[in-house]
N, C-alpha and C positions, 0 to 999 in steps of 0.2 A: 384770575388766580386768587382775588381776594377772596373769594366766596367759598375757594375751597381750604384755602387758608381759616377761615373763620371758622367752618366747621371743625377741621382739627383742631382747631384750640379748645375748645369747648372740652371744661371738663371732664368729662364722660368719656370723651375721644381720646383723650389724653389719658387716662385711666385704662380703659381696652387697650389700646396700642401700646403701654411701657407694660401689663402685667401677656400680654401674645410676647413682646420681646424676651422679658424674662421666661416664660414658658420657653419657646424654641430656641434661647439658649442654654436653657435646660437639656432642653431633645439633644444636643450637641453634645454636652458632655457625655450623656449618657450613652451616644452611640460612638461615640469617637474609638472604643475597642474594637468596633465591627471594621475597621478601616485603617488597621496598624497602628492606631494612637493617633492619625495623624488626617485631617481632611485637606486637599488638596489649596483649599482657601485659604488655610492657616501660611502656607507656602511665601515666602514675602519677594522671591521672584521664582522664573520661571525653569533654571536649571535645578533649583530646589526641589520643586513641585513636581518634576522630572524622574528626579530622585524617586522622592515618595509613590510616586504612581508606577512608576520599575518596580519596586517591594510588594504591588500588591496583587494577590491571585485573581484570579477571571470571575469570583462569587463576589472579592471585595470589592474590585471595580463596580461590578453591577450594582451592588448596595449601594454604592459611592454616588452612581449615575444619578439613582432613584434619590438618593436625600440632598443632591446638589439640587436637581430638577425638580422637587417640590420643597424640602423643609429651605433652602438654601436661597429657592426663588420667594415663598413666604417672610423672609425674615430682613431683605432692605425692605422690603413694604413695612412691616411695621416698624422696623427702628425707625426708618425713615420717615414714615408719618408721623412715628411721635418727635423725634429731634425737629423735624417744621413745624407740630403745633407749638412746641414748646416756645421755638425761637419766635414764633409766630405771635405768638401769646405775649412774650416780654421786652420782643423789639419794638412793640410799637409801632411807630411811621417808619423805621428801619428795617422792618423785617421784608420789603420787597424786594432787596439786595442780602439781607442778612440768612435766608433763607437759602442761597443758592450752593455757599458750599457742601452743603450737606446731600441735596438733592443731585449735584454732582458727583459725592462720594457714592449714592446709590445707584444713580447712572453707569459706573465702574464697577458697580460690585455685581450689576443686571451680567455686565459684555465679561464679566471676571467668570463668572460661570458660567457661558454660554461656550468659554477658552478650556474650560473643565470639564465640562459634559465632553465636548468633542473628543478631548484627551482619554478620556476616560471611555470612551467607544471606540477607542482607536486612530484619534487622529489626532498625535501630542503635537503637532506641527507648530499649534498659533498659542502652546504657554508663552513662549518669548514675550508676550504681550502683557504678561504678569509685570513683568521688570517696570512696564508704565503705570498699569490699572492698580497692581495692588499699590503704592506708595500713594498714588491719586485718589484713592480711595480713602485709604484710612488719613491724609489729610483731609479731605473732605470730611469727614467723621469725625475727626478730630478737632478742626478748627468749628464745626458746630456745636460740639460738645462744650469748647471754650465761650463759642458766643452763649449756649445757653446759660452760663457761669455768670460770665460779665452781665448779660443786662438781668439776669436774676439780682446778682449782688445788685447792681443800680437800682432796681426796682423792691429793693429791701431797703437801701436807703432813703430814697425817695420817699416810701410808705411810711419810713420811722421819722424821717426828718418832716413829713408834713404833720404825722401825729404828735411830734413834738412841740410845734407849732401852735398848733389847735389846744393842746394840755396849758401854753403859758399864756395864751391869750384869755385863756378861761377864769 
């Protein structure tokens, strides 16, 4: 895993993957009319989502299907590869374990629309599953987003306090 880790960090990687994130959630807003305002994933459980997917006619389904099943399945990859290079990047020796929430939140967010596609083809049966995936999800997403905060901030201290260091010895 480190090898793959190491690549995502890398500059470059980290650049492609946060400006694809910012893109397709761009594509989101932009299509969110074609689908009542509201895409099935936004849903934070699953008699919500229910809801939503009742309101919507047999053309918006389809659209729905189609941009859960591609833009939807493109977009934990790249958050998610950028939130690990990141953590990756400024964990340190930590990021072996620091790395997992996140990868867990995109784990859930893969089986979160796999719950959606079906619904949205006709089998609302397995949103129930929402009530678990989405909350696990966007913790997962959220507590990476925290770690990338914390060892950013420590890794700005660090950098200032050792240049600090090096200015008074001089």
């Amino acid at each position: 895993m480190n090898g793959v880790l190491n690549w995502l960090s890398q500059t470059k990687v980290l650049w492609v993957t946060f400006i694809l994130t910012v893109l397709v959630s761009v594509a989101f807003v932009v299509l969110t009319s074609k689908v009542n305002g509201h895409f099935l994933d936004e849903a934070t459980t699953g008699s919500m989502a229910l809801l939503w997917l009742e309101a919507l006619d047999a053309e918006q389904k389809n659209f729905h299907f189609w941009i859960t099943a591609l833009l939807d399945t493109l977009y934990p990859l790249v958050y998610g590869a950028f939130f690990a290079g990141m953590v990756a990047r400024l964990a340190g020796a930590k990021r072996s374990w620091a790395v997992w929430p996140g990868l867990i939140g995109v784990d859930c967010d893969f089986a979160e629309n796999v719950t959606q596609m079906l619904a949205l083809s006709g089998n609302p049966n397995w949103l129930f599953l929402k009530d678990v995936l989405t909350p696990v999800k966007m913790g997962g997403i959220g507590i990476s987003l925290l770690l990338i905060v914390v060892f950013g901030v420590l890794a700005f201290v660090r950098r200032n306090s050792a240049s600090a260091i090096d200015k008074s010895q001089s």
